[in-house]
C-alpha positions in Angstrom: 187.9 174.1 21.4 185.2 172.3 23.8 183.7 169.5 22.7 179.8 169.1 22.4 178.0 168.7 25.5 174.6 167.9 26.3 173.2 171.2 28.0 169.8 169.6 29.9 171.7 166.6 31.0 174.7 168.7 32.3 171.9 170.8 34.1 170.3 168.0 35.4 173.5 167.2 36.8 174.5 170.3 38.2 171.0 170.5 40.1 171.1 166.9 41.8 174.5 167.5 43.0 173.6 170.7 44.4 170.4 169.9 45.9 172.4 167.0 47.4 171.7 166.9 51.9 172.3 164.6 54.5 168.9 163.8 55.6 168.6 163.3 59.6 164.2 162.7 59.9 162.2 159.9 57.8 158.9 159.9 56.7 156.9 156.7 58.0 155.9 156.4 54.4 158.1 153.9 52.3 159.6 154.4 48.3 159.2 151.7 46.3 161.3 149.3 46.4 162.2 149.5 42.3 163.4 153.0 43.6 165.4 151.7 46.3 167.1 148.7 43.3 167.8 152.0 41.2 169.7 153.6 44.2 171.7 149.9 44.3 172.4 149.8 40.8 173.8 152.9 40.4 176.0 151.8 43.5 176.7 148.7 41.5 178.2 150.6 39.0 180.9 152.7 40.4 184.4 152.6 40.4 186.2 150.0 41.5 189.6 148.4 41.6 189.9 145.6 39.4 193.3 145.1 40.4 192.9 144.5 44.3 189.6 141.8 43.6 191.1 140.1 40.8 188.7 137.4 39.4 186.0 137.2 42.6 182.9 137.6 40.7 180.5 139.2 43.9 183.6 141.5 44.6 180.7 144.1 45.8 177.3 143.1 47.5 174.2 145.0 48.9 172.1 143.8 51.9 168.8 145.7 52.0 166.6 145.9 55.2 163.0 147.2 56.0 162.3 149.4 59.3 160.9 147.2 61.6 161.9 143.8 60.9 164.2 141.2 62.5 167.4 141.8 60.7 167.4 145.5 61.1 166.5 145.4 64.6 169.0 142.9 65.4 171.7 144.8 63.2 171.1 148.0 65.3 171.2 145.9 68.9 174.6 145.0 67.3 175.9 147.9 66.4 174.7 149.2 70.1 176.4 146.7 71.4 179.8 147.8 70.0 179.4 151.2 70.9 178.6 151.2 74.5 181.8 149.2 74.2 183.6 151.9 72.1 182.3 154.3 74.5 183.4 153.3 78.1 186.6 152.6 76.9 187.4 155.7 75.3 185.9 157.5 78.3 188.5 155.6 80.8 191.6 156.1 78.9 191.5 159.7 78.5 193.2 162.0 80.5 191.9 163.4 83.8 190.0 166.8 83.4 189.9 166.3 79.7 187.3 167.3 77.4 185.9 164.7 75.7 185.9 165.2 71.6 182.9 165.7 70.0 182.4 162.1 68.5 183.0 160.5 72.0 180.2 162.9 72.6 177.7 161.5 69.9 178.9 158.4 70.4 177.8 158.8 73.9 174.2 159.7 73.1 173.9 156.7 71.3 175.0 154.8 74.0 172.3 156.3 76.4 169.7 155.6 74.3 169.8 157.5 71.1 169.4 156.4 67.4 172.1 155.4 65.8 170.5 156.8 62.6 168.7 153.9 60.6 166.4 152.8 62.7 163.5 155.0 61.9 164.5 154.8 58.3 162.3 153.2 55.8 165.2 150.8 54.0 168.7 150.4 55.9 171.4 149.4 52.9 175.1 148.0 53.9 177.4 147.9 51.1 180.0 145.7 51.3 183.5 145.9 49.3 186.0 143.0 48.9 189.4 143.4 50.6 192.4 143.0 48.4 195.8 144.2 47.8 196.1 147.0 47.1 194.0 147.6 49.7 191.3 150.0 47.8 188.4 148.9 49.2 187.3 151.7 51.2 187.5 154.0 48.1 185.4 152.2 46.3 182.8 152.4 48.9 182.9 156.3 48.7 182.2 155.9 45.0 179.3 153.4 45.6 177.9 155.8 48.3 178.5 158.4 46.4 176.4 157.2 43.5 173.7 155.8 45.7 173.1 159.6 47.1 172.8 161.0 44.2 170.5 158.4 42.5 168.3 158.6 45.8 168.4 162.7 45.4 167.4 162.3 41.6 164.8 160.1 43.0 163.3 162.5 45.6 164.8 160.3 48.1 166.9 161.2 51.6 169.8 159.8 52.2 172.4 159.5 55.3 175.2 157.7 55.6 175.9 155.4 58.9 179.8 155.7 59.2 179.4 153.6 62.2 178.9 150.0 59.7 182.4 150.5 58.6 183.5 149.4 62.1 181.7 146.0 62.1 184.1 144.7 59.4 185.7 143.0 61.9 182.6 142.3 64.3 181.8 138.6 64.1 178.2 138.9 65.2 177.5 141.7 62.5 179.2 139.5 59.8 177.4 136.6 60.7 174.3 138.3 60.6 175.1 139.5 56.7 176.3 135.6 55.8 179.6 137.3 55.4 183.1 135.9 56.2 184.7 138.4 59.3 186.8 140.9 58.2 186.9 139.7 54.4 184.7 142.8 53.2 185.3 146.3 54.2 181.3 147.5 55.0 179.7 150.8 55.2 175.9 151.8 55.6 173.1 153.9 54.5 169.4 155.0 55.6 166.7 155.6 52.7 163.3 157.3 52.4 161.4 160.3 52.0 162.8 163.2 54.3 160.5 164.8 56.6 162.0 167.9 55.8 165.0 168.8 53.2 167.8 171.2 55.3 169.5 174.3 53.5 172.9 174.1 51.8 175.7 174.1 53.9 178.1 176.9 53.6 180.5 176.6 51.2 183.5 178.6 50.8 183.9 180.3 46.9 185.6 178.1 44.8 188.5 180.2 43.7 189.3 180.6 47.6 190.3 177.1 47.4 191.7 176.4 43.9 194.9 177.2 43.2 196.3 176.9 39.7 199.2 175.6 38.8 201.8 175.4 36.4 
């Protein structure tokens, strides 16, 4: 027998994750910034493993930047930095006449000139995650971003996720910049605001297609 739900929140559920995107074009016009601390408490309160950080009290931190100012500029010369890097040396170790995969690709545009996909972002948000053993940090940050895009949906807010953070764990410069020890937090980022435009749903293949039963 099913238990007692509550239909409207359930609905209100169902609708946020659905209406869900990744948002690629900011508005020049900002949230508010209580809007953005919603989006980084409910971040704050996913999952996480108790286990791997033990009794380290700030086992999960935030560092919130505006467009335009000194930290975000400098974070994004960074992160440039690295991938130019990235770049040339994946281009010279591949094999003559190959085609280079589709990352190598974007990670090429970037390179050249292209945004990395903050900057023109109202608010750029790296979450960080302590390391421990066992090592479950990068889970957790799913969880974190996957509340935070949900929050910022409920909100009327765009979201995008910048994979590319979760390779400056290890980046001294980056760390520094955040007041973090290197490689002591696993990282990953996000761009906020209001989207320009909000893209279709992807396609999505029916669900029994891809459940299978067992017993």
């Amino acid at each position: 027998m099913a238990r007692e739900i509550d239909t409207e929140l359930n609905r209100q559920l169902d609708k946020v994750i659905a209406e869900r995107r990744t948002i690629r074009s900011f508005a020049d016009e900002a949230p508010p910034k209580e809007h953005v601390e919603q989006v980084l408490l409910a971040g704050l309160l996913a999952p996480y493993a108790s286990v791997a950080v033990g009794n380290y009290r700030l086992f999960r931190r935030f560092f919130a930047m505006e467009k335009g100012g000194k930290t975000v500029v400098e974070a994004a010369n960074i992160i440039k930095t690295g991938i130019i890097a990235a770049v040339k040396a994946m281009l010279d170790n591949m094999p003559e006449g190959a085609e280079p995969p589709p990352f190598a690709m974007r990670l090429k545009s970037v390179a050249e000139g292209g945004e990395i996909g903050f900057e023109s972002a109202p608010y750029f948000v790296v979450a960080a995650e302590k390391k421990g053993v066992p090592p479950a940090e990068l889970q957790s940050l799913a969880h974190v971003m996957e509340n935070m895009w949900l929050k910022a949906t409920a909100l009327g807010m765009g979201f995008r996720l910048i994979s590319t953070v979760s390779q400056q764990s290890d980046n001294p410069e980056f760390c520094k910049l955040l007041g973090l020890t290197q490689g002591e937090f696993a990282l990953v980022g996000c761009a906020l605001g209001y989207a320009t435009e909000w893209p279709p749903a992807t396609d999505r293949p029916p669900l029994d297609e891809i459940t299978t039963w067992l017993v």
